[in-house]
C-alpha positions as CSV (number, residue, x, y, z in Angstrom):
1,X,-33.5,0.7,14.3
2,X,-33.4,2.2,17.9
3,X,-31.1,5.0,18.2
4,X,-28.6,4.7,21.0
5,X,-28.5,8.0,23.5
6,X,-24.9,8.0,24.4
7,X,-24.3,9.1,28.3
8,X,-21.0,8.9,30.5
9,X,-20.6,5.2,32.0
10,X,-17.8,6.4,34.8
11,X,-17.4,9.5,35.8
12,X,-14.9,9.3,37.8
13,X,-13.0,7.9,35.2
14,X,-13.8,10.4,32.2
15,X,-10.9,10.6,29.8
16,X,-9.1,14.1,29.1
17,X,-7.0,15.0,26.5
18,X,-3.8,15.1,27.6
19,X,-0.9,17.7,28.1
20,X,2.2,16.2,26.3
21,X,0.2,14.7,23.8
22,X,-3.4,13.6,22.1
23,X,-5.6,10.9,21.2
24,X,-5.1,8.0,19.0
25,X,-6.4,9.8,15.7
26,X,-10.0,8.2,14.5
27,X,-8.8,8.4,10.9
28,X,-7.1,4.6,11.6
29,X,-10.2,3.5,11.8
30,X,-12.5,5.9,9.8
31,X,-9.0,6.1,6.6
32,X,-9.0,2.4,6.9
33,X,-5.4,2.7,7.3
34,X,-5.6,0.1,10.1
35,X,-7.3,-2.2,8.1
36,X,-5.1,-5.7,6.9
37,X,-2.5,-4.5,9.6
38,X,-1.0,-7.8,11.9
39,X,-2.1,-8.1,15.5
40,X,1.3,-7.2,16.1
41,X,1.7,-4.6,14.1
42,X,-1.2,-2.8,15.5
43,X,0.5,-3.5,18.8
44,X,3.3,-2.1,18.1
45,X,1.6,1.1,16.4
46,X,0.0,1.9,20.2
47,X,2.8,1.1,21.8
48,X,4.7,3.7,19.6
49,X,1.8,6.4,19.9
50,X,1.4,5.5,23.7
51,X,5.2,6.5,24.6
52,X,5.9,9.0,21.8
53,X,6.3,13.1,22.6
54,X,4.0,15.5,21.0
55,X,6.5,15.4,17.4
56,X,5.7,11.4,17.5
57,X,9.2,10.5,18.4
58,X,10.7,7.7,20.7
59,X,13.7,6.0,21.2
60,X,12.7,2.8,22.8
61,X,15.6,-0.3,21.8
62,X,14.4,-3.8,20.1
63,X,15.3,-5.5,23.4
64,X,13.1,-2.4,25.8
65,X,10.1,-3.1,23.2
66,X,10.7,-7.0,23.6
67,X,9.9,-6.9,27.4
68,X,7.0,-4.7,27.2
69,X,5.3,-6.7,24.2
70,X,4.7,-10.1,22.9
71,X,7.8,-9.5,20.0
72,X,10.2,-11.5,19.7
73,X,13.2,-10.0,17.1
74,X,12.0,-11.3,13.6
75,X,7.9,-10.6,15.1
76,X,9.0,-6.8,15.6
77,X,11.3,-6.4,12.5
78,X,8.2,-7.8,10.7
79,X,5.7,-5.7,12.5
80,X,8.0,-2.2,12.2
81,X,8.5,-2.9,8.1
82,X,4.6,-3.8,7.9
83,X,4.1,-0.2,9.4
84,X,7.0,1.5,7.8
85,X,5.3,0.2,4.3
86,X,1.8,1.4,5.3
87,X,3.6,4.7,6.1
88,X,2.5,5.1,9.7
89,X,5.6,5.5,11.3
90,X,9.1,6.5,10.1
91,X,12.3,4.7,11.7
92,X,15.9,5.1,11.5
93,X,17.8,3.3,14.3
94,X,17.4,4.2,17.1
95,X,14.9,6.5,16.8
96,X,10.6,5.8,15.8
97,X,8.5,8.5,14.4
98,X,5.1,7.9,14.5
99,X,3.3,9.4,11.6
100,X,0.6,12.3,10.6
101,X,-2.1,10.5,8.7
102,X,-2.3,13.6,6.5
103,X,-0.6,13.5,2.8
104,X,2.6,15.2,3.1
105,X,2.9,18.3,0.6
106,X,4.8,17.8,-2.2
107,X,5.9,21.3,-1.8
108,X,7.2,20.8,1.3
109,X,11.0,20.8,-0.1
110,X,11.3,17.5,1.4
111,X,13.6,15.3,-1.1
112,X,11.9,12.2,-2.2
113,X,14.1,9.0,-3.5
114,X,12.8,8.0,-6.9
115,X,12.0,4.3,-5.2
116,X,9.8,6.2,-2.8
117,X,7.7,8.4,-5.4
118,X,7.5,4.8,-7.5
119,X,6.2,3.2,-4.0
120,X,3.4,6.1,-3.6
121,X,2.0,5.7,-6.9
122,X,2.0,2.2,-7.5
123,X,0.3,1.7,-3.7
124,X,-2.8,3.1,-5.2
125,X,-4.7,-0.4,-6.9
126,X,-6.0,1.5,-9.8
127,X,-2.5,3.3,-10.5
128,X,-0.6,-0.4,-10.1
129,X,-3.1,-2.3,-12.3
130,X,-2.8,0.3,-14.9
131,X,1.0,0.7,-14.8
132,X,1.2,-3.4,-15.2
133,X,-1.0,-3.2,-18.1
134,X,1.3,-0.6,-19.7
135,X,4.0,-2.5,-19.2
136,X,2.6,-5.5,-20.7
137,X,1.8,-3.0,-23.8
138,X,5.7,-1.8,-23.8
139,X,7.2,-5.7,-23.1
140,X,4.5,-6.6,-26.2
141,X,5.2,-3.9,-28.2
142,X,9.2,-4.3,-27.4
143,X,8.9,-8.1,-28.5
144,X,7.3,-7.7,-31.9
145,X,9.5,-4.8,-32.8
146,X,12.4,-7.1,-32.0
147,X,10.7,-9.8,-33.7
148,X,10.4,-7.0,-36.8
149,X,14.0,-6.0,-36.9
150,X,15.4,-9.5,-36.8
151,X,13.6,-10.4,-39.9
152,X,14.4,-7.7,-41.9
């Protein structure tokens, strides 16, 4: 396999890290957190990272992000929950956060609802297999005890 010397194309052109903010971070792609997103999802991910401040935040309307994207209302409702779930960006109207890929703290005083903590754990595969398992074990269990009790 031939290794490939990388070497500046333009120039002229040479990309700089901005002032106001940074680069799209390379853990979207490296985390897989980009990975089974929609096309317009992802759209609507770099349009939120393109025209956020340096916290993240924007307050673009439904009907500003219609005429600069391909969205049509359901299409970006769709595309912000799909991104809401993945937990890349945060909204509350009329105001979008875009994200830190890092795990928040736990110890970060931050209140959780219950729904959310149940959301966290059962997004990891291993943790929601096992939890439906266990509660096949608890329904079974439940059903013969019942079964038990109303013969006795």
């Amino acid at each position: 396999m031939a290794v490939i010397k990388k070497r500046i194309l333009c120039p002229e052109q040479l990309r700089h890290v901005p002032s106001q903010f940074s680069w799209i971070d390379h853990r979207l792609v490296r985390d897989r957190h980009i990975a089974g997103r929609s096309a317009e999802a992802l759209a609507l991910y770099l349009f939120l990272v393109t025209v956020a401040d340096g916290q993240g935040l924007s307050y673009y309307s439904d009907a500003g992000i219609g005429k600069l994207l391909p969205l049509d209302g359901p299409a970006l409702t769709r595309a912000r929950q799909e991104l809401i779930r993945a937990r890349l960006i945060a909204y509350e109207k009329p105001l979008y956060q875009v994200l830190s890929l890092d795990k928040p703290d736990p110890r970060s005083g931050q209140a959780q609802s219950l729904g959310e903590i149940l959301r966290q754990t059962l997004d990891t595969p291993q943790l929601a297999s096992r939890a439906r398992s266990q509660g096949d074990r608890w329904r079974s269990q439940a059903a013969s005890q019942g079964q038990m009790r109303l013969s006795t």
